[in-house]
C-alpha positions as YAML, in Angstrom:
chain: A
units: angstrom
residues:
- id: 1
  name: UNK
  ca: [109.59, 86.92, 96.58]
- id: 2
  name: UNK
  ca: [109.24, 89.91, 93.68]
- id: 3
  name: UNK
  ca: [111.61, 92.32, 93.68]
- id: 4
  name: UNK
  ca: [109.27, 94.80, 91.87]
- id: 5
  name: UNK
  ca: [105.35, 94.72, 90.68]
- id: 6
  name: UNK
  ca: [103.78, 96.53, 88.10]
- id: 7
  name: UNK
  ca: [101.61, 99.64, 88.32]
- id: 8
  name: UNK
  ca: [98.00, 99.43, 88.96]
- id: 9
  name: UNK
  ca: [97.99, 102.88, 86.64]
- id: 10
  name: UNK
  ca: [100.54, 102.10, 83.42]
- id: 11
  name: UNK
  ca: [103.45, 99.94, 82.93]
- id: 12
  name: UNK
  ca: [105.53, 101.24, 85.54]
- id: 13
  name: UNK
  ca: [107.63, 98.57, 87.48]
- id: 14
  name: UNK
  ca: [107.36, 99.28, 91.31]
- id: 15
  name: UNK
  ca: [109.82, 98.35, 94.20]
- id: 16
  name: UNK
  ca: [109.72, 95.34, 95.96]
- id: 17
  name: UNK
  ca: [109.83, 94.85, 99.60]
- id: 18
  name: UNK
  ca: [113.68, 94.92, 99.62]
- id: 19
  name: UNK
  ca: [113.91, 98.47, 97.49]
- id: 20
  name: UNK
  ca: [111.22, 99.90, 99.71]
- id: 21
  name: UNK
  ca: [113.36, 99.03, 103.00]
- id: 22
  name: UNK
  ca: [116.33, 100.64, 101.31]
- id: 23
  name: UNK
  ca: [114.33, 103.76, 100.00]
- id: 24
  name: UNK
  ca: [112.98, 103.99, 103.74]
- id: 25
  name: UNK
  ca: [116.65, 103.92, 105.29]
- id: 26
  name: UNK
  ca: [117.52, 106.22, 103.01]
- id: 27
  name: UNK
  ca: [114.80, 108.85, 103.71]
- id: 28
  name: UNK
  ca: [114.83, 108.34, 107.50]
- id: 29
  name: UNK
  ca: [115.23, 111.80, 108.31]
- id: 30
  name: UNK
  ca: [114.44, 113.80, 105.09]
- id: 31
  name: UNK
  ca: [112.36, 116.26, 104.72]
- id: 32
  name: UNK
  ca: [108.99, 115.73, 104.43]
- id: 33
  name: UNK
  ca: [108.82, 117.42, 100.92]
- id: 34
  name: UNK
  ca: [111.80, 115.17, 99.91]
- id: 35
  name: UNK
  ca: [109.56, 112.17, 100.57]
- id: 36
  name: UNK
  ca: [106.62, 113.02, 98.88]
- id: 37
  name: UNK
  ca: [109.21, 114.14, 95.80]
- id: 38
  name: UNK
  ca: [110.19, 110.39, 96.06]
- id: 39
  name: UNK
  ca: [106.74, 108.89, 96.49]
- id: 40
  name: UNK
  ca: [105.31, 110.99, 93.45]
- id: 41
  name: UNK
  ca: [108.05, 109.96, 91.45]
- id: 42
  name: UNK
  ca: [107.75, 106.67, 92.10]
- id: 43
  name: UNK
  ca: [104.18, 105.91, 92.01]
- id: 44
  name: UNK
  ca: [102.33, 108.56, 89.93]
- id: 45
  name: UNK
  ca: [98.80, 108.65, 90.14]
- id: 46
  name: UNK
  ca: [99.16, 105.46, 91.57]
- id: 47
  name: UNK
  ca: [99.30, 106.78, 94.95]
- id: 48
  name: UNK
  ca: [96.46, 108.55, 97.19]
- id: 49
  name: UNK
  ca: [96.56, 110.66, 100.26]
- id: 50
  name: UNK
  ca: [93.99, 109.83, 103.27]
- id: 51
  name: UNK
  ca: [93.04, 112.68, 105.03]
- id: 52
  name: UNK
  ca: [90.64, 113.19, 107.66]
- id: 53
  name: UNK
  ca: [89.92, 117.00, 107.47]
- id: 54
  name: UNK
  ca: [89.85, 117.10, 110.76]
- id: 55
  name: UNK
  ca: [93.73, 116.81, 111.70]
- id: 56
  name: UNK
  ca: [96.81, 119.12, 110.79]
- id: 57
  name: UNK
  ca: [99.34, 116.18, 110.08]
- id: 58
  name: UNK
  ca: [96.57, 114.83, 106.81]
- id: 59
  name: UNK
  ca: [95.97, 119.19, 105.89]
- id: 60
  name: UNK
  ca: [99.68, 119.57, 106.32]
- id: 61
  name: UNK
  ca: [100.59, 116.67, 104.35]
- id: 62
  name: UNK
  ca: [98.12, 117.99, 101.82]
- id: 63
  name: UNK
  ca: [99.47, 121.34, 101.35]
- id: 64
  name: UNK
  ca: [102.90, 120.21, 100.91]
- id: 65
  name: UNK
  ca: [101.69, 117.36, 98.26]
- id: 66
  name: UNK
  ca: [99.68, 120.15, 96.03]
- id: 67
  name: UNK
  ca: [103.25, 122.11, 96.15]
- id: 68
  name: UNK
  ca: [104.51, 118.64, 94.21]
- id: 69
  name: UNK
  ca: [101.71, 118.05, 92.11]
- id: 70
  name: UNK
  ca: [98.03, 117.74, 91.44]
- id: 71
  name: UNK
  ca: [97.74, 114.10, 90.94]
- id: 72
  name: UNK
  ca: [97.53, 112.52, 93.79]
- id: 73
  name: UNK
  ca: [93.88, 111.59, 94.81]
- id: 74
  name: UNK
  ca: [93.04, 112.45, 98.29]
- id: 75
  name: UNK
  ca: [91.11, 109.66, 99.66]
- id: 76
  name: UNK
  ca: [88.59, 110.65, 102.47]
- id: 77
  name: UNK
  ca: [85.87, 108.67, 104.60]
- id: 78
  name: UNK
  ca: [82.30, 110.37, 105.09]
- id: 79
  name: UNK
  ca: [80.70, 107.64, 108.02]
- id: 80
  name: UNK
  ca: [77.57, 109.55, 107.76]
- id: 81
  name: UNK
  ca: [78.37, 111.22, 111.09]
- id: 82
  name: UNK
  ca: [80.87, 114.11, 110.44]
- id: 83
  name: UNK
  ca: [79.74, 117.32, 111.19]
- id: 84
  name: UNK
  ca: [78.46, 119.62, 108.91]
- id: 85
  name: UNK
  ca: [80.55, 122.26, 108.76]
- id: 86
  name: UNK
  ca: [83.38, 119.33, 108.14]
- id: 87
  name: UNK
  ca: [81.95, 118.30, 105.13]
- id: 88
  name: UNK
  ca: [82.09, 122.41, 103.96]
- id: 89
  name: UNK
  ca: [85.80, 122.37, 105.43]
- id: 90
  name: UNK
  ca: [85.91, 119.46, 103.01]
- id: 91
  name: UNK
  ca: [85.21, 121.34, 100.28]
- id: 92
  name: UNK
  ca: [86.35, 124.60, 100.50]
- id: 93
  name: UNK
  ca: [89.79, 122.71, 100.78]
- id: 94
  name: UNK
  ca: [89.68, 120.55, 97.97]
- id: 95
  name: UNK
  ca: [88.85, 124.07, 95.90]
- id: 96
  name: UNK
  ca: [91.46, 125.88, 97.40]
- id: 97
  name: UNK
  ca: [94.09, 123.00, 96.71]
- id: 98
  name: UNK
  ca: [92.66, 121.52, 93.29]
- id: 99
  name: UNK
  ca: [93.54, 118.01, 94.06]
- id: 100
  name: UNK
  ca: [90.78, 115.14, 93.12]
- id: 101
  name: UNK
  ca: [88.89, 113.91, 95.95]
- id: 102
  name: UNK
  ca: [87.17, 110.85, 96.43]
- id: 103
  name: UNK
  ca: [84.87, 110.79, 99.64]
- id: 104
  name: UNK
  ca: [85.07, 107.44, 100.80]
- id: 105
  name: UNK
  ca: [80.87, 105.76, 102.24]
- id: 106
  name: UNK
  ca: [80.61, 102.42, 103.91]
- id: 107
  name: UNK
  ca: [78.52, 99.81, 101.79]
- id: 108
  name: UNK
  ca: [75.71, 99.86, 104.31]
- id: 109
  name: UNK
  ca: [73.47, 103.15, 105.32]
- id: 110
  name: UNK
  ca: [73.23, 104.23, 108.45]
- id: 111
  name: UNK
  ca: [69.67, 102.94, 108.40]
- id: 112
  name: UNK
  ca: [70.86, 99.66, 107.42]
- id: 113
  name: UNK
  ca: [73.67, 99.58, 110.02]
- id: 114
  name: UNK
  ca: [71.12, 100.37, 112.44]
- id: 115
  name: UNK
  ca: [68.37, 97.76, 111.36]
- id: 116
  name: UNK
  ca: [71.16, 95.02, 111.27]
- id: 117
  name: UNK
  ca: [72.91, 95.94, 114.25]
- id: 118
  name: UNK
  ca: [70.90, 98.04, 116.86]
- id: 119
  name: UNK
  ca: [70.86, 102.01, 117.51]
- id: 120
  name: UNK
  ca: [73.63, 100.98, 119.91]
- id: 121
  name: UNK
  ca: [76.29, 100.08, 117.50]
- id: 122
  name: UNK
  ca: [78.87, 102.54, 117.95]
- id: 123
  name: UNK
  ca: [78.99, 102.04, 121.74]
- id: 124
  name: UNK
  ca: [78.11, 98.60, 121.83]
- id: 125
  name: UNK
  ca: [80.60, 97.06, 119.28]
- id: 126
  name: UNK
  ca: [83.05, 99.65, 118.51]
- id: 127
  name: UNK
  ca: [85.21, 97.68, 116.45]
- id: 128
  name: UNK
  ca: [82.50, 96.43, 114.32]
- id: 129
  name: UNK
  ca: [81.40, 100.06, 113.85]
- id: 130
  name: UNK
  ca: [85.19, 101.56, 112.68]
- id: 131
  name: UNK
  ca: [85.09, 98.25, 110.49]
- id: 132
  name: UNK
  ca: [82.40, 98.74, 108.72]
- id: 133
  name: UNK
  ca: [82.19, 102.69, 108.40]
- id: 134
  name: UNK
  ca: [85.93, 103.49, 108.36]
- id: 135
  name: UNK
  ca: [88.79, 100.15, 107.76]
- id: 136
  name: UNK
  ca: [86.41, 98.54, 104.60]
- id: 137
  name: UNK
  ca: [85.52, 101.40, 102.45]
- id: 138
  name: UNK
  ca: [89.60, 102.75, 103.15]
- id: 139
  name: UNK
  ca: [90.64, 99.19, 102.24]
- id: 140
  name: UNK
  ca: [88.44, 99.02, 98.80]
- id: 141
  name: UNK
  ca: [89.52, 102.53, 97.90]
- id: 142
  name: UNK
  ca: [92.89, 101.40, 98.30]
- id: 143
  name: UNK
  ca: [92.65, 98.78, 96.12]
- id: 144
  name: UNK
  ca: [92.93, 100.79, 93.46]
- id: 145
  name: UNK
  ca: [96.13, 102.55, 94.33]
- id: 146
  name: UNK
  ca: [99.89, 101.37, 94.16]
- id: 147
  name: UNK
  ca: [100.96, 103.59, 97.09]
- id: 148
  name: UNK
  ca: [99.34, 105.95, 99.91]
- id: 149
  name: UNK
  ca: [100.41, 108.25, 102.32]
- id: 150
  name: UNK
  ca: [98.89, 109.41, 105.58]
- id: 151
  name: UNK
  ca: [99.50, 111.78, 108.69]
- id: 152
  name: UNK
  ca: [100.30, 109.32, 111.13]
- id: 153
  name: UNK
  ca: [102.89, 110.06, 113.65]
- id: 154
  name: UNK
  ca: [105.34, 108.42, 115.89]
- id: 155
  name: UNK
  ca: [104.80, 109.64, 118.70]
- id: 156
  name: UNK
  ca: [100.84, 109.37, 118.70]
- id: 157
  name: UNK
  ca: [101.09, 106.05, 119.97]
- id: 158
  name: UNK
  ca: [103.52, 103.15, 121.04]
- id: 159
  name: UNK
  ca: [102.26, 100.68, 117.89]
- id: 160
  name: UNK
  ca: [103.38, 103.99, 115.51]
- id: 161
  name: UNK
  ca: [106.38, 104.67, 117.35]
- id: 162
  name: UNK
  ca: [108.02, 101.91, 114.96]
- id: 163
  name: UNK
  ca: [106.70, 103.12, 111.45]
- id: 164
  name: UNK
  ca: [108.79, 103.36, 108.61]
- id: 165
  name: UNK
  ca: [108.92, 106.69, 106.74]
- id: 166
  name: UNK
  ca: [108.42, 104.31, 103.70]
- id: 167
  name: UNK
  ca: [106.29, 100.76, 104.82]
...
């Protein structure tokens, strides 16, 4: 296996699998700021934030990353069903904090979705839904990036209870 990759971004070498399980033992613990300090200096515009506007672990993570710098891209999804006065939360944010955004839209319309695969969709097939509106256009998006970061927290479920602070 590689013990390091090259940057998606400019010539930077990245850790490999075995420096990332070493950096993550070593910031077990640390303060948040601390690993954001270590993620920024390690992958540079090559890593994006996903935030959801709608939670306080992706705004708090946000606040504290714009106190680090204003590179990182913040990576959010737009399903075609948020609420209004999200998408102005949205904004007003992303003015307040300077950072780029890049509002994330499934492939297929809503109209599409719906000729395809009934009105019912979202209650019907649920997991085809969150595929197709949420997982794909997170998963191209990502693509792009060396790194990301997201509010996720350990004790939100029993699946998270086992995340690394660097995975």
């Amino acid at each position: 296996m590689h013990e390091s990759l090259r940057s998606k971004h400019n010539d930077r070498i990245l850790p490999g699998l075995e420096a990332l399980e070493r950096e993550s033992d070593l910031l077990e613990g640390a303060d948040p700021r601390e690993v954001i300090e270590w993620a920024v200096a390690t992958y540079g515009e090559g890593l994006a934030l996903s935030a959801s506007f709608g939670g306080g672990e992706g705004m708090a993570l946000l606040d504290m990353i714009s106190k680090v710098t204003d590179k990182v891209t913040v990576l959010t999804i737009d399903t075609g069903f948020i609420f209004k006065e999200t998408a102005e939360f949205r904004e007003e944010v992303m003015r307040r904090y300077k950072l780029p955004v890049e509002v994330l839209k499934p492939e297929l319309t809503i109209e599409e979705q719906v000729e395809i695969y009934g009105e019912q969709m979202r209650t019907c097939i649920p997991n085809l839904c969150c595929q197709i509106r949420k997982i794909e256009p997170l998963q191209k998006a990502l693509n792009r990036y060396d790194a990301w970061m997201t509010g996720i927290r350990r004790e939100q479920t029993l699946q998270r209870a086992s995340t690394k602070v660097v995975a």
